[in-house]
C-alpha positions as CSV (number, residue, x, y, z in Angstrom):
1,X,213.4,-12.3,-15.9
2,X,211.9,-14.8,-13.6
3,X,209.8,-17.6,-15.3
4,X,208.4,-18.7,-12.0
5,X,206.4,-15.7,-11.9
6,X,203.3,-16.0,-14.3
7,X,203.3,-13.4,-16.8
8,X,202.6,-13.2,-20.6
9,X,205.4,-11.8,-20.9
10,X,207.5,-14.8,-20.0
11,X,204.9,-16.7,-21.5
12,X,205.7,-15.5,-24.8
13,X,210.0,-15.8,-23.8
14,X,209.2,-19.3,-22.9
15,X,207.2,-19.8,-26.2
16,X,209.6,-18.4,-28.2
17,X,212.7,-20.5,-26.6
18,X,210.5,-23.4,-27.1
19,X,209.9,-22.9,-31.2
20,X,214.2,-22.5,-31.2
21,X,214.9,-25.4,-29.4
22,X,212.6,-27.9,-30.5
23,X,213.0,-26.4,-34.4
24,X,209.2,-27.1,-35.0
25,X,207.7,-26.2,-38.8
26,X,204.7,-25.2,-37.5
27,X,205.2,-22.5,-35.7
28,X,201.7,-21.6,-35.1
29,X,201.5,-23.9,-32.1
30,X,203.5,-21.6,-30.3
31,X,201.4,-18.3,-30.5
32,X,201.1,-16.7,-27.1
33,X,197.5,-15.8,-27.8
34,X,196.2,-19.9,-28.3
35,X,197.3,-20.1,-24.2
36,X,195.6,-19.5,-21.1
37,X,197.5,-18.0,-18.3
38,X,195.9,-20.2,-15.9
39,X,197.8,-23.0,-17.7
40,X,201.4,-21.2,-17.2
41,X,202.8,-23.5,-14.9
42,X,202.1,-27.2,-17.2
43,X,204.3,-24.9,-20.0
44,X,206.9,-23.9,-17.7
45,X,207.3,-27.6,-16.7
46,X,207.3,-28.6,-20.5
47,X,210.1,-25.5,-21.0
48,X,211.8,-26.6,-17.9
49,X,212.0,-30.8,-19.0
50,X,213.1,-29.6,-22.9
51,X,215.8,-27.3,-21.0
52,X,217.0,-29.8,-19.3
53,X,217.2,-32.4,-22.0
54,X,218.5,-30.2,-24.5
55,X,217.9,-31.6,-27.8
56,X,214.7,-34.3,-28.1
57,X,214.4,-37.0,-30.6
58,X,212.0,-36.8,-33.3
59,X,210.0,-39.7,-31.1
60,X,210.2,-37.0,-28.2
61,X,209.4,-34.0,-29.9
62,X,206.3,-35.8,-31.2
63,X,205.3,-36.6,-27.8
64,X,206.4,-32.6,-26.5
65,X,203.9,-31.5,-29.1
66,X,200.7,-33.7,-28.4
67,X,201.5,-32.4,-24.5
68,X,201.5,-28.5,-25.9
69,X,198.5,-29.3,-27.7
70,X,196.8,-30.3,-24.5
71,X,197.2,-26.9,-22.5
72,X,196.3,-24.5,-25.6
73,X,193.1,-23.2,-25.6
């Protein structure tokens, strides 16, 4: 699978990897149908910093989440 290519497929991978690592309640931030394709590269970059970082602070994840709230649709 290549996440640089924009898909919904890997949309939806990189949502779902997201809602495991950052072990979110709400879970209906991360539905594939809320984002816009033509926003696929600002959640790559968010998948790409959390997979770096591994695990985020609550202060972080916080800060992660108002970030995803500003690419959905």
């Amino acid at each position: 699978m290549d996440l640089h290519i924009a898909s919904k497929e890997n949309m939806e991978f990189i949502l779902e990897e997201l809602t495991k690592q950052l072990d979110v309640a709400n879970h209906s931030l991360f539905d594939p149908d809320d984002y816009d394709l033509n926003k696929y590269n600002d959640l790559k970059s968010l998948f790409d910093m959390v997979s770096k970082t591994g695990k985020l602070s609550p202060m972080e994840t916080e800060a992660f989440i108002a970030e995803l709230k500003k690419i959905r649709k």
